[in-house]
KEDO-640313 format. One record per residue: residue number from 1; residue in three letters; chain; x, y, z of N, C-alpha, C, CB in turn. Coordinates in nm, 2 decimals, decimal comma. Glycine has a CB too. Example, Ala and Ser with C-alpha at 12.3 -4.5 7.8 and 13.67 -1.06 7.14 Angstrom:
BEGIN
nr rest kette n.east n.north n.up ca.east ca.north ca.up c.east c.north c.up cb.east cb.north cb.up
1 ALA A 1,32 -0,57 0,78 1,23 -0,45 0,78 1,32 -0,33 0,78 1,13 -0,45 0,90
2 SER A 1,28 -0,22 0,71 1,37 -0,11 0,71 1,29 0,00 0,79 1,41 -0,06 0,57
END
This chain:
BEGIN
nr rest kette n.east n.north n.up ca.east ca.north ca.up c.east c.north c.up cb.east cb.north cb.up
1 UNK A 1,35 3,56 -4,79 1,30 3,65 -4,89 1,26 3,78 -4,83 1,18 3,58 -4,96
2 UNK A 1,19 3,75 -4,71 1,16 3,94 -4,64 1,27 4,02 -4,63 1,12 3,95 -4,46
3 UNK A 1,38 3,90 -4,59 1,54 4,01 -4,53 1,54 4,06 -4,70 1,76 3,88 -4,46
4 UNK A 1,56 4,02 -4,77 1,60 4,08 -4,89 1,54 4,16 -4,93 1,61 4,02 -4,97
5 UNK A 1,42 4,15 -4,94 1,31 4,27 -4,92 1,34 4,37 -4,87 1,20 4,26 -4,84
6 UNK A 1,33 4,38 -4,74 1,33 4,45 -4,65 1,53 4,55 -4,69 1,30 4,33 -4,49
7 UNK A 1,62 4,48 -4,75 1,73 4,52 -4,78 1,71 4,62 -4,85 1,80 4,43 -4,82
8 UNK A 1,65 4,56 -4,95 1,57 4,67 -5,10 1,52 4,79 -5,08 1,43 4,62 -5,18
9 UNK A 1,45 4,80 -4,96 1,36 4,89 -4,94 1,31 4,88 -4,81 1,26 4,88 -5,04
10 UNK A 1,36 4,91 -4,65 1,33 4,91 -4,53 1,23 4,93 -4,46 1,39 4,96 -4,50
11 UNK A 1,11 5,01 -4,55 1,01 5,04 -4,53 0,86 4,94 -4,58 1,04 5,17 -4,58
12 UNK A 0,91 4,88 -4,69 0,82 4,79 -4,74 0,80 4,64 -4,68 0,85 4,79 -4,88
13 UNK A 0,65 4,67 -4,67 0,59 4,52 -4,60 0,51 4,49 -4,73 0,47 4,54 -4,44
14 UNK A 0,57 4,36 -4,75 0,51 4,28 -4,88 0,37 4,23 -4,78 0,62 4,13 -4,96
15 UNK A 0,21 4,20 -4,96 0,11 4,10 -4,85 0,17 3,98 -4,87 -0,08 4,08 -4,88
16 UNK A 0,04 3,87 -4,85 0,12 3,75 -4,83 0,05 3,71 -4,97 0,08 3,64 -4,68
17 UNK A -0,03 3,81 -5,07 0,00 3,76 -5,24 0,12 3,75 -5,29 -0,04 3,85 -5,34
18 UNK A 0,21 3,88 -5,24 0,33 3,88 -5,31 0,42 3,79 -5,22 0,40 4,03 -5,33
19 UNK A 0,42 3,77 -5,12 0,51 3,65 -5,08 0,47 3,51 -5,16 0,49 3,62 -4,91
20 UNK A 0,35 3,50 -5,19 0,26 3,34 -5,20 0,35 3,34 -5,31 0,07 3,31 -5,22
21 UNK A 0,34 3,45 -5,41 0,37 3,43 -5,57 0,53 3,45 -5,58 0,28 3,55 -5,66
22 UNK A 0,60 3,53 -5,51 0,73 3,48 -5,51 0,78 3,39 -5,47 0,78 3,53 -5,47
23 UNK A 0,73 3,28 -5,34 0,77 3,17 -5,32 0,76 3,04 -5,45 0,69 3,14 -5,20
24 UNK A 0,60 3,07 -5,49 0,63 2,99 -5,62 0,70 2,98 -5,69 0,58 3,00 -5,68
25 UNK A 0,71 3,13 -5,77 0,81 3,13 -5,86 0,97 3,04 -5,81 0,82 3,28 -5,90
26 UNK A 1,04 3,07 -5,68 1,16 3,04 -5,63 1,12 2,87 -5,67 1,20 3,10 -5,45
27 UNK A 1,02 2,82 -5,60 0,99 2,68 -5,60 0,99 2,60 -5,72 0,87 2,66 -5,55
28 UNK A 0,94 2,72 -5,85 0,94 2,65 -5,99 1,09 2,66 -6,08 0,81 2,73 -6,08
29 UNK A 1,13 2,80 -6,00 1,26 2,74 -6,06 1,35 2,63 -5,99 1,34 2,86 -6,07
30 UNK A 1,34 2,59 -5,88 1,41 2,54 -5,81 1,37 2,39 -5,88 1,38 2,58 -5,66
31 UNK A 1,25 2,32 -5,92 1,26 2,22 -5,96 1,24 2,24 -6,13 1,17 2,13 -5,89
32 UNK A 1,29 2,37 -6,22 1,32 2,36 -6,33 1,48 2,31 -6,33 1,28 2,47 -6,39
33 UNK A 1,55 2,36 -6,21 1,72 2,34 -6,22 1,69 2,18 -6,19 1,84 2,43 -6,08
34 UNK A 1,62 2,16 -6,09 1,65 1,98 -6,05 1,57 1,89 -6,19 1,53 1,93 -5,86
35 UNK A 1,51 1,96 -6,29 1,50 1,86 -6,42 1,60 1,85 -6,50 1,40 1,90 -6,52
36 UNK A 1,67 1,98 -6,49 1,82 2,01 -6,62 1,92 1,92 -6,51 1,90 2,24 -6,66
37 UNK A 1,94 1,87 -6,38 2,01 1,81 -6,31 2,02 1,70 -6,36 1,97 1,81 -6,20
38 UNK A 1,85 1,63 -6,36 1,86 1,46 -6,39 1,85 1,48 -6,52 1,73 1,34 -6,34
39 UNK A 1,82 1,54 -6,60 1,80 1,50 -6,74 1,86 1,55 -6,85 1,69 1,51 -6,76
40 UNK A 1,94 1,66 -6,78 2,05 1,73 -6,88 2,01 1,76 -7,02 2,18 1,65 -6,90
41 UNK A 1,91 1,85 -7,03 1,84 1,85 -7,14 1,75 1,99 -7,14 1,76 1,71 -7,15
42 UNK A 1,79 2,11 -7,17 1,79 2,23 -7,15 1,69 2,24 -7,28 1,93 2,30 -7,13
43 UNK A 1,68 2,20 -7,36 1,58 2,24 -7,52 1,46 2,19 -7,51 1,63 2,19 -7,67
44 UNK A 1,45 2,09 -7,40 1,30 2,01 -7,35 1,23 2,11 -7,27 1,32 1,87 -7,26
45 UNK A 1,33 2,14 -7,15 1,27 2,21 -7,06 1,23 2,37 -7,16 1,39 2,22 -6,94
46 UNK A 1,30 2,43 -7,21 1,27 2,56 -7,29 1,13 2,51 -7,40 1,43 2,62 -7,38
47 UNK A 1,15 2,46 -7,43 1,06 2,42 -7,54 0,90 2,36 -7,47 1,15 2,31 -7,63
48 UNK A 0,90 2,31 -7,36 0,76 2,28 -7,29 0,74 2,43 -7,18 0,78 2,11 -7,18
49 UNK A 0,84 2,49 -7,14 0,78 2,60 -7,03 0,73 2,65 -7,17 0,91 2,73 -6,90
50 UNK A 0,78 2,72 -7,24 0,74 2,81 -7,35 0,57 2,76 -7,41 0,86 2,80 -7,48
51 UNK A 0,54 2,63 -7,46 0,44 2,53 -7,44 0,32 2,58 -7,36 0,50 2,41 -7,38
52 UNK A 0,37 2,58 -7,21 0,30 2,58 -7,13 0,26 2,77 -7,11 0,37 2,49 -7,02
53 UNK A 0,41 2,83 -7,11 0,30 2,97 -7,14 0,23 3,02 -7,19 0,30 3,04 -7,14
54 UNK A 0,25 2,94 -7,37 0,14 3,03 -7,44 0,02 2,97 -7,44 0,15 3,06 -7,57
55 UNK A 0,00 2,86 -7,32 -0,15 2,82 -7,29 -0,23 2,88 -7,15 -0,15 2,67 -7,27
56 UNK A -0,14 3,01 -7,12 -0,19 3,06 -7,01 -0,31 3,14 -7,02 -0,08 3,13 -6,94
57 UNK A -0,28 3,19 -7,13 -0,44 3,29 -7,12 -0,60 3,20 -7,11 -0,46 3,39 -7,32
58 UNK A -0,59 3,11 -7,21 -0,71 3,03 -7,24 -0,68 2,93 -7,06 -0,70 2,92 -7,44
59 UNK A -0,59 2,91 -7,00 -0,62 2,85 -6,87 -0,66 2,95 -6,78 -0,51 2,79 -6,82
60 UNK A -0,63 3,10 -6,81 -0,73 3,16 -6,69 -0,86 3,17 -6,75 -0,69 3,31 -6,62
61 UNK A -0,89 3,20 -6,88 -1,02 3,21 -6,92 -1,13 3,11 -6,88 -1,01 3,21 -7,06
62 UNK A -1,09 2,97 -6,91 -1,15 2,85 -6,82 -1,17 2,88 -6,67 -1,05 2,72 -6,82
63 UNK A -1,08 2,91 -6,59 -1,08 2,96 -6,46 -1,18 3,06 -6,43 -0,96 3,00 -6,43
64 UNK A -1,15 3,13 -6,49 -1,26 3,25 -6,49 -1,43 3,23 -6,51 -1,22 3,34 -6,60
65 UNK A -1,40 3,16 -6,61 -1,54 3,09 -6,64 -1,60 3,01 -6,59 -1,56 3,04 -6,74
66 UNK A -1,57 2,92 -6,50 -1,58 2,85 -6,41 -1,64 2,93 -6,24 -1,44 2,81 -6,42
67 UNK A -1,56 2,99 -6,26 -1,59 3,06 -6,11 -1,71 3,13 -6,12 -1,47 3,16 -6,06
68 UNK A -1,72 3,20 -6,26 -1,84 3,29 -6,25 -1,95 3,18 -6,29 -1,84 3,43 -6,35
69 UNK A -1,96 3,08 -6,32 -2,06 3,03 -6,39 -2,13 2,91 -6,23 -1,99 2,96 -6,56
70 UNK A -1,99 2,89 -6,15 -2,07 2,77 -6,01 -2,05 2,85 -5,94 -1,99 2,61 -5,95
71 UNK A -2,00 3,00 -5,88 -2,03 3,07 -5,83 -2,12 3,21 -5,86 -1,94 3,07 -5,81
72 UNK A -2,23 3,17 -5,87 -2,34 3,29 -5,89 -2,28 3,42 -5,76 -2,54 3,20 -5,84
73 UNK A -2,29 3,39 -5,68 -2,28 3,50 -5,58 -2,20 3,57 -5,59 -2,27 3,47 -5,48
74 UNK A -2,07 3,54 -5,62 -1,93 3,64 -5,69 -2,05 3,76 -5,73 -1,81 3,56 -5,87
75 UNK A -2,11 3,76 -5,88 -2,17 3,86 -5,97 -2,26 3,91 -5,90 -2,23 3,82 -6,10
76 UNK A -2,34 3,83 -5,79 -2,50 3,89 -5,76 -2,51 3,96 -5,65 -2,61 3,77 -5,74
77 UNK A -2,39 3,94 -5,57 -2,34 3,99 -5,42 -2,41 4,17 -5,42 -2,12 3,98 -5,40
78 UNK A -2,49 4,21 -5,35 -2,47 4,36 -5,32 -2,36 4,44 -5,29 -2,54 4,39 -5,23
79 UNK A -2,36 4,55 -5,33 -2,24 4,65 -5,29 -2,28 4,70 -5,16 -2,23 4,78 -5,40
80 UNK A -2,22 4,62 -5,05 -2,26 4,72 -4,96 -2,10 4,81 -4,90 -2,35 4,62 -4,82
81 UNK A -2,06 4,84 -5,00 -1,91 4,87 -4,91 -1,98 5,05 -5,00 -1,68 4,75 -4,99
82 UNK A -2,07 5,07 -5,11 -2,11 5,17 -5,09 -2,22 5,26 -5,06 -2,09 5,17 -5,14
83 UNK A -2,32 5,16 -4,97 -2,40 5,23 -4,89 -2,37 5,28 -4,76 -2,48 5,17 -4,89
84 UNK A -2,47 5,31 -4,72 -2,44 5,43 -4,60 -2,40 5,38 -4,47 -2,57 5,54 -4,57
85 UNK A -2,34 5,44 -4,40 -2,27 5,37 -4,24 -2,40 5,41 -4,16 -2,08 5,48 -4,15
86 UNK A -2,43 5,32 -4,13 -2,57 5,33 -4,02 -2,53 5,21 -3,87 -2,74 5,25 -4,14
87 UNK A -2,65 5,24 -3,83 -2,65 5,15 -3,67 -2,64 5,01 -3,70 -2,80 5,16 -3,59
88 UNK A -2,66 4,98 -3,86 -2,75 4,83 -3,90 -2,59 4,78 -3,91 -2,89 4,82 -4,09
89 UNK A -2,49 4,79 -3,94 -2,36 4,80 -3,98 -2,32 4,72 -3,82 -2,30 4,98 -4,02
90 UNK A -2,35 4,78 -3,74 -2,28 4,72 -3,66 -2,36 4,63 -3,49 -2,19 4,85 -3,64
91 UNK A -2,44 4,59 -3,57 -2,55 4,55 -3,48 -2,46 4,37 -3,50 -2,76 4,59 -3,56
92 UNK A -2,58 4,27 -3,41 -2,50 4,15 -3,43 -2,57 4,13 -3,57 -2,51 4,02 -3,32
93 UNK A -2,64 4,13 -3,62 -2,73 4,03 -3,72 -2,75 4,20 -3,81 -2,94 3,92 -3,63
94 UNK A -2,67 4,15 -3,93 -2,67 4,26 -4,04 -2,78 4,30 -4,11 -2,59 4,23 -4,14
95 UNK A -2,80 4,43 -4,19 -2,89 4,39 -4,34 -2,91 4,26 -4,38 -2,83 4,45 -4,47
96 UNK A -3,01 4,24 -4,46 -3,04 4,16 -4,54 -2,98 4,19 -4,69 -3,16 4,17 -4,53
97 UNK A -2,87 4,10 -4,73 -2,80 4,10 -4,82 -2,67 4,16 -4,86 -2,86 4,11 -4,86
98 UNK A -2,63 4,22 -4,73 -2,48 4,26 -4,72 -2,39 4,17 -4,63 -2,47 4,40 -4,66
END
């Protein structure tokens, strides 16, 4: 997948989100062909992916809700990426609460 990338566009370094999420996708098609393989049945498969995507929103909404609700700290965390570059920054033992 990089070579091909890299074919596209010589200059571009994918992160490893867009690798993670392109491998998936290759992987999900790869065992959508191996269901139409054993089961020769192309209106099942269309008819459950389709199923399954218009339950994607309300499955990240759960996700989402989830995370913010057993993860307090996500929301409560300080901003310290916009306070000031000081000595305390780079000492061993930080601020309190960055």
């Amino acid at each position: 997948m990089k070579r091909l990338i890299r074919q596209i566009h010589p200059r571009f370094r994918p992160s490893w989100q867009l690798m993670l999420g392109g491998s998936l996708v290759v992987i999900s098609a790869a065992l959508y062909a191996l269901h139409y393989l054993v089961f020769r049945d192309a209106h099942h498969i269309v008819f459950w992916s389709l199923t399954s995507l218009a339950f994607m929103p309300i499955s990240v909404l759960f996700v989402t809700l989830i995370i913010t609700v057993f993860s307090p700290s996500v929301s409560s965390k300080p901003d310290c990426a916009s306070s000031t570059w000081s000595s305390e920054r780079f000492s061993a033992r930080p601020a309190l609460g960055c």
